[in-house]
MARBA-3410 file (N, C-alpha, C, O; in Angstrom, 1 decimal):
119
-139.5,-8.5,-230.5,-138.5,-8.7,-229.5,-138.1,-7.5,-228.8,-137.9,-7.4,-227.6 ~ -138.0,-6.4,-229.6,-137.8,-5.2,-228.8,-138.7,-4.8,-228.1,-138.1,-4.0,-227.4 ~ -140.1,-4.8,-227.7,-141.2,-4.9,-227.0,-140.4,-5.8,-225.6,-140.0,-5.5,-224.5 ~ -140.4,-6.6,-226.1,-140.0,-8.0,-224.9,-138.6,-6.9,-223.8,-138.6,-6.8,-222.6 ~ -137.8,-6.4,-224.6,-136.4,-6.1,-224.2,-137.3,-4.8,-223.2,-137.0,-4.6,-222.0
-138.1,-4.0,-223.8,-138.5,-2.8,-223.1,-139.2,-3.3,-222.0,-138.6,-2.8,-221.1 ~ -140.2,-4.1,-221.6,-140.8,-4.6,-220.3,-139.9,-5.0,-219.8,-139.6,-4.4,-218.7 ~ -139.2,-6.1,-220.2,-138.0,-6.2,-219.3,-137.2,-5.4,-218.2,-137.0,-5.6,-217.0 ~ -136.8,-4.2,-219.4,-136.4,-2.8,-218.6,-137.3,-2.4,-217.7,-137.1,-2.2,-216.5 ~ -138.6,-2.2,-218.5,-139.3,-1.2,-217.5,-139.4,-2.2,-215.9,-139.0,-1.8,-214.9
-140.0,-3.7,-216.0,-140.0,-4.4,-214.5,-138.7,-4.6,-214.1,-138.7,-5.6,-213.5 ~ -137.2,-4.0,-214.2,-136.0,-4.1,-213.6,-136.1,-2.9,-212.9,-135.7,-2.8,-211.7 ~ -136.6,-1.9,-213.6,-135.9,-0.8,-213.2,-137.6,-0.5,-212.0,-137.5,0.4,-211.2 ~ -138.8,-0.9,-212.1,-139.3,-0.9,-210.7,-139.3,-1.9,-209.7,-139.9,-1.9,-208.6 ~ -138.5,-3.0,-210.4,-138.2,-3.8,-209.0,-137.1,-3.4,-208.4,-137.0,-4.0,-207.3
-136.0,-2.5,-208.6,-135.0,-1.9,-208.1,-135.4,-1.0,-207.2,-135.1,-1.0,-206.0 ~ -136.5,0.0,-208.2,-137.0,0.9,-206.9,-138.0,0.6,-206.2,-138.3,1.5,-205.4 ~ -138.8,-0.5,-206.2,-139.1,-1.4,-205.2,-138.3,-2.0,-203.9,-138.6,-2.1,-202.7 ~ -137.0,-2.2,-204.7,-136.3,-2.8,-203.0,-135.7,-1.6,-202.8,-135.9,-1.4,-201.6 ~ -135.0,-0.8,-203.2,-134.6,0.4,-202.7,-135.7,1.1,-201.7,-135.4,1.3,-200.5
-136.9,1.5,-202.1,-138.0,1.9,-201.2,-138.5,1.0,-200.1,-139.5,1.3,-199.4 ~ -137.8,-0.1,-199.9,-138.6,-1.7,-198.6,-136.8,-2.4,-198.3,-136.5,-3.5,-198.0 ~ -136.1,-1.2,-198.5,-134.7,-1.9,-198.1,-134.9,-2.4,-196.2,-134.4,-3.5,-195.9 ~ -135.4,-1.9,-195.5,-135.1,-1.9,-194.2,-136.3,-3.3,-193.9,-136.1,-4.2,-193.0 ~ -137.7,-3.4,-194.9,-138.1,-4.7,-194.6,-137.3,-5.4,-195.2,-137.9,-6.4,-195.1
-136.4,-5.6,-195.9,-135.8,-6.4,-196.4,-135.0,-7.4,-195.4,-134.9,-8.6,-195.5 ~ -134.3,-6.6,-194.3,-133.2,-7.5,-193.4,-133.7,-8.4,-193.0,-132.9,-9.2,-192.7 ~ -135.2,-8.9,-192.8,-135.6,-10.1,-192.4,-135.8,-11.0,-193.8,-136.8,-11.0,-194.5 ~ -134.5,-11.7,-193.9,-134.7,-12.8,-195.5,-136.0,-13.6,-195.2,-136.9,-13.8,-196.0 ~ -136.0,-14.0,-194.1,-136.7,-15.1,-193.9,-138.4,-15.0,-194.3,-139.2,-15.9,-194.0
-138.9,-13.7,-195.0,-140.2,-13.7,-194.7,-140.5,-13.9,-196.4,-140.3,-12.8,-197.1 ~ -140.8,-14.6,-196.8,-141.3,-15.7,-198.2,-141.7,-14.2,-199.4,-141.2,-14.1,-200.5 ~ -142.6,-13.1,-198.7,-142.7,-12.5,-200.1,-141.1,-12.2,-200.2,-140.6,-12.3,-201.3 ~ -140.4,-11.7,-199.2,-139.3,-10.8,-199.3,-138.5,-12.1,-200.2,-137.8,-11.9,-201.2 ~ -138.6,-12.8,-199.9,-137.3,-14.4,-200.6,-137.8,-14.1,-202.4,-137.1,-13.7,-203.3
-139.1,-14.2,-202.4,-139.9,-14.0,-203.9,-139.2,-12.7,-204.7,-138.6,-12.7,-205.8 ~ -139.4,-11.9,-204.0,-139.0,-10.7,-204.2,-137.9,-10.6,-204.7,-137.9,-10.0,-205.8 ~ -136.4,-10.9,-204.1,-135.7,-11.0,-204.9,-134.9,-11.8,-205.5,-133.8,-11.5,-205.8 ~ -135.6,-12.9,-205.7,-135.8,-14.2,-206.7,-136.1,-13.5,-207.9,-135.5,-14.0,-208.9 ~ -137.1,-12.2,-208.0,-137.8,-11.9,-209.0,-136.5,-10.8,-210.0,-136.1,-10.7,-211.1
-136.1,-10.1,-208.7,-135.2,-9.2,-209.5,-134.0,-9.4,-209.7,-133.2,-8.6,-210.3 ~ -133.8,-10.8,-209.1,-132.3,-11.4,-209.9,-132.5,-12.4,-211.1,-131.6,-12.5,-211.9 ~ -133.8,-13.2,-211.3,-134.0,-13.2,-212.5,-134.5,-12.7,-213.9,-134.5,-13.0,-215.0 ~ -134.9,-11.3,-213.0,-135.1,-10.3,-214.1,-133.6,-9.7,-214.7,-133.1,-9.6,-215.8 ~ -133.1,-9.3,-213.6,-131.4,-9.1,-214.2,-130.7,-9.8,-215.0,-129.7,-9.3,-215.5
-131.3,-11.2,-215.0,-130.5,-12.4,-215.7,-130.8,-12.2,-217.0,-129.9,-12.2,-217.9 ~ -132.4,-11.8,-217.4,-133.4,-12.1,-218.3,-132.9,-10.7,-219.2,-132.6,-10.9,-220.4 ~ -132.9,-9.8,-218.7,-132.6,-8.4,-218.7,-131.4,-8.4,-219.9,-131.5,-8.0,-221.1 ~ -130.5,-8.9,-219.2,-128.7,-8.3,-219.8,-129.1,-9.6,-221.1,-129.2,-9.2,-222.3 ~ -129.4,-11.5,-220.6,-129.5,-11.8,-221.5,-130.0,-11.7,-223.1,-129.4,-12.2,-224.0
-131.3,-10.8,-223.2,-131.7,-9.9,-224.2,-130.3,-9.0,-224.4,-129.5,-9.2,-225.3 ~ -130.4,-8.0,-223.4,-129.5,-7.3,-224.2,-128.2,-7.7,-225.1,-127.9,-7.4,-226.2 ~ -127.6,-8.4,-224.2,-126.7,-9.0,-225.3,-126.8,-9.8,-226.8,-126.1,-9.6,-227.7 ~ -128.1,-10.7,-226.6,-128.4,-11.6,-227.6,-129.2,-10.9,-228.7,-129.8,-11.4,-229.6 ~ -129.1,-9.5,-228.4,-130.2,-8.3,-229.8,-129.4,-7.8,-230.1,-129.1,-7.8,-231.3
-128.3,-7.0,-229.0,-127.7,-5.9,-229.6,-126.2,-6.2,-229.7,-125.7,-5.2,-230.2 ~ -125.4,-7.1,-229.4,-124.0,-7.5,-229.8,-124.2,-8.8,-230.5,-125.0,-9.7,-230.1 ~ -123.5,-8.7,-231.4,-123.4,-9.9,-232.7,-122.5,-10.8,-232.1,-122.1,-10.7,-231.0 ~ -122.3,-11.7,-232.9,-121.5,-13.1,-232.1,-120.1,-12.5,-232.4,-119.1,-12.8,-231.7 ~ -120.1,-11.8,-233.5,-118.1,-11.4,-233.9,-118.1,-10.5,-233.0,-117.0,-10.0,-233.0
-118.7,-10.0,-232.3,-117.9,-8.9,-231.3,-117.2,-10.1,-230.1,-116.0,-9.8,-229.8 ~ -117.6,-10.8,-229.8,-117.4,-11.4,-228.5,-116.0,-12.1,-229.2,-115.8,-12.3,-230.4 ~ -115.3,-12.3,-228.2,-113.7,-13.4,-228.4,-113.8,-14.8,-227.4,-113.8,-14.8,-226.2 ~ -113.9,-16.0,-228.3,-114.0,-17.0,-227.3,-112.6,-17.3,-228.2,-112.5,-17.3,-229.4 ~ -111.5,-17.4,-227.2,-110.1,-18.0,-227.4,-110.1,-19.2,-228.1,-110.9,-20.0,-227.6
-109.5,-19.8,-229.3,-109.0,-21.1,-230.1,-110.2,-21.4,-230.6,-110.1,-22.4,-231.3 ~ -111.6,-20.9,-230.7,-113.1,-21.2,-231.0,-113.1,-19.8,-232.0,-113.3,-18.7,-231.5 ~ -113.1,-19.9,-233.4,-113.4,-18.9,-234.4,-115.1,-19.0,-234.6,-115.7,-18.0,-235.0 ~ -115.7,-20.1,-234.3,-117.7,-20.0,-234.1,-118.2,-18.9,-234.2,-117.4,-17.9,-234.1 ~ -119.4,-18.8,-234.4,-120.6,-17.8,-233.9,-121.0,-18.1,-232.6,-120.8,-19.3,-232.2
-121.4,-17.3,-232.0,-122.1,-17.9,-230.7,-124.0,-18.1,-230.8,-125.0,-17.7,-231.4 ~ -123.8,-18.7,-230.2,-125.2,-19.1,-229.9,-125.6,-19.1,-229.3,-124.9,-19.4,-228.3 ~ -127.4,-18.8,-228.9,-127.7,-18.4,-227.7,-127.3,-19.1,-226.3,-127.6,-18.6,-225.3 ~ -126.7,-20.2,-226.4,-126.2,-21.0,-225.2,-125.1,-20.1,-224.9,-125.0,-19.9,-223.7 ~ -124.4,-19.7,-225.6,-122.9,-19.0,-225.3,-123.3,-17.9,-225.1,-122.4,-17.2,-224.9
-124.6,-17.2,-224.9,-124.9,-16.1,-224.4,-125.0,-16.3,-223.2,-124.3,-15.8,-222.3 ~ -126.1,-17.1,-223.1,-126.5,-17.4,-221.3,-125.5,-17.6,-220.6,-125.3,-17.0,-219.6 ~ -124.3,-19.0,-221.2,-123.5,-19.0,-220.7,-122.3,-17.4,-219.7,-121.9,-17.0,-218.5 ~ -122.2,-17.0,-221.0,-121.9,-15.6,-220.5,-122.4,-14.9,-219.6,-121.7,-14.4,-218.7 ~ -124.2,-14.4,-219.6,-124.2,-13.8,-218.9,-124.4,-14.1,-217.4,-124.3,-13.3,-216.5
-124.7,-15.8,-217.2,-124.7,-16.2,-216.1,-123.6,-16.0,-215.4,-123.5,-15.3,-214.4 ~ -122.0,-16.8,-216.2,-121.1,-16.4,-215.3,-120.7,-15.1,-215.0,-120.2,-14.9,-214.0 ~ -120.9,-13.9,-216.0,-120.8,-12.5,-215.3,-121.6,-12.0,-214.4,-121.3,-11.1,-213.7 ~ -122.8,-12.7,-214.3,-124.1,-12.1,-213.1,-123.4,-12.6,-212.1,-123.6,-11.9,-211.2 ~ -122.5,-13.7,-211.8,-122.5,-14.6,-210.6,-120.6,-13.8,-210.3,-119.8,-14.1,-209.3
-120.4,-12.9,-211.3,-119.4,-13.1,-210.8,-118.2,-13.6,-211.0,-117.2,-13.1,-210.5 ~ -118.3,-14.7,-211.8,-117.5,-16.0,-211.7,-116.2,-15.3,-212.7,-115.1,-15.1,-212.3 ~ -116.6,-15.2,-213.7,-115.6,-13.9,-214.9,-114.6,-15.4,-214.8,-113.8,-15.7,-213.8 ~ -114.8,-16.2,-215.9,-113.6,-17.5,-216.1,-112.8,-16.4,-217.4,-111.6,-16.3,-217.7 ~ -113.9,-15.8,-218.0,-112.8,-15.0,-219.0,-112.7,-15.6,-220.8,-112.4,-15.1,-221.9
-113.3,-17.1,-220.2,-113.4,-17.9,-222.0,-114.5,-17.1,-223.0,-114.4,-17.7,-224.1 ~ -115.4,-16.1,-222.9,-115.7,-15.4,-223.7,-115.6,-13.6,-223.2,-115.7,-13.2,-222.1 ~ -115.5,-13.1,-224.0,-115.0,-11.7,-223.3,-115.3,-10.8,-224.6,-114.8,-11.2,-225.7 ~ -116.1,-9.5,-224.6,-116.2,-8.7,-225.7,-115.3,-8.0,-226.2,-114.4,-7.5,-225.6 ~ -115.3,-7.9,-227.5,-114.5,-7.0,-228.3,-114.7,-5.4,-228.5,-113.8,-4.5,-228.8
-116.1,-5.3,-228.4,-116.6,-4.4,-228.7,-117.0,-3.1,-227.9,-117.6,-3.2,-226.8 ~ -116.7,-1.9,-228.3,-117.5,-0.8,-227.1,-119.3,-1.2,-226.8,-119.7,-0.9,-225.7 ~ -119.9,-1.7,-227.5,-121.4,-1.9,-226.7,-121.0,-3.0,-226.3,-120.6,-2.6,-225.2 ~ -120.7,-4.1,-226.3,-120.3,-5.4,-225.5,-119.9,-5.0,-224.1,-120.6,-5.4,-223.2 ~ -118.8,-4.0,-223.9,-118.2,-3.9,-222.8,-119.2,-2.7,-222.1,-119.7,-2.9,-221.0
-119.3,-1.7,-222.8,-120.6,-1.4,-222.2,-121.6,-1.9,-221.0,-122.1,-1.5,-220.0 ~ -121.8,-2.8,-221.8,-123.2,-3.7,-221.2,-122.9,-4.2,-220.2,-123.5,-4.1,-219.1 ~ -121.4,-5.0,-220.3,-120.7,-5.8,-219.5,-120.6,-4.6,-218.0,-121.3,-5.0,-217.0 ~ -120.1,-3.5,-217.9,-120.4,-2.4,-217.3,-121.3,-2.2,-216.6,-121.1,-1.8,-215.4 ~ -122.6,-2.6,-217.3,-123.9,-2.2,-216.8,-124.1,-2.8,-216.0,-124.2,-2.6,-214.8
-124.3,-4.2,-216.7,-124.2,-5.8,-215.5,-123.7,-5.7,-214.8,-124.2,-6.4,-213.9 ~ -122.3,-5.2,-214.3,-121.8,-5.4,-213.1,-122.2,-4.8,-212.1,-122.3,-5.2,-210.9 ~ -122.4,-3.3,-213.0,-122.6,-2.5,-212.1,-124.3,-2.4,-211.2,-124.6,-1.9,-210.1 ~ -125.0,-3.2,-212.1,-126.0,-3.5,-211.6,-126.6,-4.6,-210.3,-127.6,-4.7,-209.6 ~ -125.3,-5.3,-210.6,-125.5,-6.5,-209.3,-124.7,-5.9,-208.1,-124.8,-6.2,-206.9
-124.0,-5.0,-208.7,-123.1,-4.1,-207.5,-124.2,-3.6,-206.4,-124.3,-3.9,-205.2 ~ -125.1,-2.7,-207.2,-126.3,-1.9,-206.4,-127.2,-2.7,-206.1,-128.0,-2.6,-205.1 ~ -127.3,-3.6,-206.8,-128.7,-4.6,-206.4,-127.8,-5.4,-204.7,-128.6,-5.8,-203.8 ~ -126.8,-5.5,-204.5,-126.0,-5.7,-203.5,-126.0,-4.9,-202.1,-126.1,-5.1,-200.9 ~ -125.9,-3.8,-202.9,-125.4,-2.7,-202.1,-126.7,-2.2,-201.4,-126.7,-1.7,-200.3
-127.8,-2.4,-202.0,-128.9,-2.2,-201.5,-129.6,-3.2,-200.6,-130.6,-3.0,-199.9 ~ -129.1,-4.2,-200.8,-130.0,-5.9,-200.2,-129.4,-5.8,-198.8,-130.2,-5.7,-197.8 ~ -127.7,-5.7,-198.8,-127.1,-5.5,-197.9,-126.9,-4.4,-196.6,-126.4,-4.6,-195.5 ~ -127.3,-3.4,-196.9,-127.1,-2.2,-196.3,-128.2,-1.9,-195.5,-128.2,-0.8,-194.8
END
């Protein structure tokens, strides 16, 4: 699994500097590799954080309110989808310094992957 988590990384972090280096072809969405393209690196971001969470934070770090459970990988995806998107409803939320960490990373990573698409 930790193999899986490392490719992961390694194709996030050159499809980043892939669109960073083709940001200016970028402004035309409309042209199919470019749509592919970052199709690829927002579900690599997805794919990305969901590993990381589901290896390296345990289910007791996280706080789902009135629900004492483990989580399970649904409650991961769960999570990381609505943090990728944004959405932050808040019904699971980490306890932990690597939880929030991560949580950090992810934001901070759709921030740049933004900041870059857009600019």
């Amino acid at each position: 699994m930790n193999e899986l988590i490392n490719y992961y990384i390694i194709l996030y972090h050159k499809m980043l500097s892939l669109l960073y280096n083709k940001k200016s072809s970028l402004k035309f969405i409309g042209n199919i590799s470019n749509r592919n393209l970052l199709i690829e690196i927002n579900a690599t971001i997805i794919i990305v954080f969901f590993l990381l969470y589901y290896n390296f934070v345990p289910s007791s770090d996280f706080h789902k309110p009135g629900d004492e459970r483990t989580m399970n990988a649904l409650d991961y995806l769960y999570f990381t989808m609505i943090t990728h998107s944004t959405i932050g409803y808040g019904v699971i939320s980490p306890k932990s310094s690597i939880g929030k960490t991560l949580v950090i990373c992810h934001v901070i990573s759709m921030l740049l992957f933004n900041i870059i698409l857009f600019s």
